[in-house]
C-alpha positions as CSV (number, residue, x, y, z in Angstrom):
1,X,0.0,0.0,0.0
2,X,1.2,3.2,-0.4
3,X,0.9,5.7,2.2
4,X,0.5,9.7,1.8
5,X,1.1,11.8,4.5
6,X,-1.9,13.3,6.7
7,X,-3.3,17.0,5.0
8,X,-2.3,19.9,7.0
9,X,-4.7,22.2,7.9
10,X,-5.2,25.1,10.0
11,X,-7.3,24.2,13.3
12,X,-11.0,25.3,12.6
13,X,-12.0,28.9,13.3
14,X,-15.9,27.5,13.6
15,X,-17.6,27.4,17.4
16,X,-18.1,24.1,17.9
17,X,-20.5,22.3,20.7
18,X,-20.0,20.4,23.4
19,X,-20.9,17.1,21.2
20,X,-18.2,18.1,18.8
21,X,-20.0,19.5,16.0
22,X,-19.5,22.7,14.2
23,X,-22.5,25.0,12.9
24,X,-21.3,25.5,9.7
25,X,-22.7,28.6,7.3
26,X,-25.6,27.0,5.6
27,X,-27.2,25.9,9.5
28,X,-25.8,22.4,8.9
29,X,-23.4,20.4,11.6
30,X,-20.4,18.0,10.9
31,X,-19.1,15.7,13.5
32,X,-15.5,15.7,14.2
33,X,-15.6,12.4,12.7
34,X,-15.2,14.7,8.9
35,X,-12.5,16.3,10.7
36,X,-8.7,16.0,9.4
37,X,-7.0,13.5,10.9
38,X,-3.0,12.3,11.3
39,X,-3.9,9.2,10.0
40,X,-2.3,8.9,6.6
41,X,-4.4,8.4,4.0
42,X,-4.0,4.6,2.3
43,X,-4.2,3.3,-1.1
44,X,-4.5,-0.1,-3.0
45,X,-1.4,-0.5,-5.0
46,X,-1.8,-0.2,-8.6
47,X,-4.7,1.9,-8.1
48,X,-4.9,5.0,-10.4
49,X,-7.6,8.0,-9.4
50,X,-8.2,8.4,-12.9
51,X,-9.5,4.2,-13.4
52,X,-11.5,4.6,-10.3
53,X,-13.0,8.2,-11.8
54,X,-13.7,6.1,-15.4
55,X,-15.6,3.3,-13.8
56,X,-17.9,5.8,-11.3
57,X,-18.9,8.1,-14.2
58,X,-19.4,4.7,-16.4
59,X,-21.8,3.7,-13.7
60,X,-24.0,7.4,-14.1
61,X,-23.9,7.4,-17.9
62,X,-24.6,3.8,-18.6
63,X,-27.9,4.2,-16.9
64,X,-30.0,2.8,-19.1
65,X,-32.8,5.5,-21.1
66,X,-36.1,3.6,-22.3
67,X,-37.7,6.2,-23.8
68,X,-36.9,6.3,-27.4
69,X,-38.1,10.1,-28.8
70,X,-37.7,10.7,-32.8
71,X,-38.0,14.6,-33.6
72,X,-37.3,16.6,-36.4
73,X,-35.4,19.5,-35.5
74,X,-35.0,22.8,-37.8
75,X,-31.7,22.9,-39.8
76,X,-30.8,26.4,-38.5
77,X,-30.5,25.5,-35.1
78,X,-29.4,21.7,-35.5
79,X,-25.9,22.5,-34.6
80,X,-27.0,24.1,-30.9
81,X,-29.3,21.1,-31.0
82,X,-26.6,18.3,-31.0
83,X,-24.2,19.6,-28.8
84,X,-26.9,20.3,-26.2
85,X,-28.4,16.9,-26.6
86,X,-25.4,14.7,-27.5
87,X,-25.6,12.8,-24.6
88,X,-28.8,12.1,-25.8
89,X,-28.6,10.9,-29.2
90,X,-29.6,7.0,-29.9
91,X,-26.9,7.1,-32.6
92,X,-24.8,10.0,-33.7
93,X,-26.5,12.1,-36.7
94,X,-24.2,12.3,-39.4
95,X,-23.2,15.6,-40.6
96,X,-22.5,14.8,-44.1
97,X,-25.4,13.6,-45.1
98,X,-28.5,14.6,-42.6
99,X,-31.8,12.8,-43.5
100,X,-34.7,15.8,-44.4
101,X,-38.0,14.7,-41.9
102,X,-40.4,13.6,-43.6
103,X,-38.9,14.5,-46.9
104,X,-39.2,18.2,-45.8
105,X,-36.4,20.5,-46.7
106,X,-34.6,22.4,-44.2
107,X,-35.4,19.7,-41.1
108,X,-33.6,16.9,-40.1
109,X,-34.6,13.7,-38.1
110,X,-33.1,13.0,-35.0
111,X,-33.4,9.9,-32.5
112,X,-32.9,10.3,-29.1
113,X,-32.8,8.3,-25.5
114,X,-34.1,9.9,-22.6
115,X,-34.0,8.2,-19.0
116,X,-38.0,9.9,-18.7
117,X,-40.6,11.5,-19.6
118,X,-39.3,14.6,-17.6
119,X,-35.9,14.7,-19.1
120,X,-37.7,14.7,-22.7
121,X,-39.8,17.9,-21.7
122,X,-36.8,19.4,-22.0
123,X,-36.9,19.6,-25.9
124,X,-39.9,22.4,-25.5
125,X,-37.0,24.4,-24.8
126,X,-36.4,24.7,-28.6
127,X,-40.1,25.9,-29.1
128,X,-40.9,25.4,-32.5
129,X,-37.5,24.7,-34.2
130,X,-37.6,21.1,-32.6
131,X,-41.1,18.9,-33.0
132,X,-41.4,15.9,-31.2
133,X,-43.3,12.9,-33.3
134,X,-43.5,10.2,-31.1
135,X,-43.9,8.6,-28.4
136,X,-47.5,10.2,-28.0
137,X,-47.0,10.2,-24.4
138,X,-44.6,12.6,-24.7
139,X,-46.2,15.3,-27.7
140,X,-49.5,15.3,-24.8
141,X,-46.9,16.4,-22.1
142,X,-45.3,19.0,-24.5
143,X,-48.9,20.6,-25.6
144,X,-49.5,20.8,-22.1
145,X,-47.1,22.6,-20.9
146,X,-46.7,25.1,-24.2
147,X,-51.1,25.6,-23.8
148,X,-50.4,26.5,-20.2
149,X,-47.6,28.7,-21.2
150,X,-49.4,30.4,-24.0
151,X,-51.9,31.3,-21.3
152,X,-49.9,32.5,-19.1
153,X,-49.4,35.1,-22.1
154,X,-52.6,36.9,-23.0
155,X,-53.2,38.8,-26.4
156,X,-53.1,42.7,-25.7
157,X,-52.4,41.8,-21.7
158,X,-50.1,44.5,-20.6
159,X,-48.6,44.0,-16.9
């Protein structure tokens, strides 16, 4: 094992209580068992931070997404589009050769993987420049939110 020396820090400027915790700032307590201590801190050999990093995000962005979501997004802003949703693409959109949705010039199809229905909600975002066509489930839960929007927004309705 290989064996680092213990940090050094100053001693804590924070009142502390008779049961050894510390208000902190945000009206939360830490025991002294947070505390520094002159323990050194221990290691398996052969283990790198940056493996053990790689196989904890691995775990977060392998989570599996069910819900497939096909769109058709509006050339202008496909660019924004993909590097906003990257993570979220079902297979990466070519940029030599986009296929027009529906046969409609100036869009292009995109399939995505979202882990829910509330992580898909966030393609309203792009307002009309990105239209959802399926799953249904999902184009009810976008007119929803865009009708209660729009009302939010009265005609000739100056505040």
């Amino acid at each position: 094992m290989t064996r680092f020396p213990p940090p050094t820090s100053p001693p804590s400027s924070r009142p502390s209580s008779p049961t050894g915790a510390c208000a902190c700032a945000t009206g939360t307590a830490a025991t002294t068992a947070n505390a520094p201590t002159q323990q050194p801190a221990q290691r398996r050999d052969g283990l790198e931070l940056t493996d053990v990093w790689q196989a904890l995000r691995r775990r977060i962005d392998d989570i599996p997404a069910p819900l497939a979501v096909t769109a058709r997004v509006h050339d202008e802003i496909l660019a924004k589009f993909l590097r906003i949703h990257e993570a979220d693409l079902a297979d990466p959109t070519p940029t030599d050769s986009r296929p027009e949705a529906d046969g409609e010039p100036g869009w292009t199809r995109v399939e995505l993987r979202f882990r829910s229905l509330l992580a898909a909600e966030a393609l309203l975002a792009f307002g009309p420049d990105a239209v959802v066509l399926t799953p249904d489930g999902l184009r009810q839960a976008l007119a929803r939110k865009a009708a209660a929007t729009a009302a939010l927004y009265p005609p000739g309705h100056d505040t």
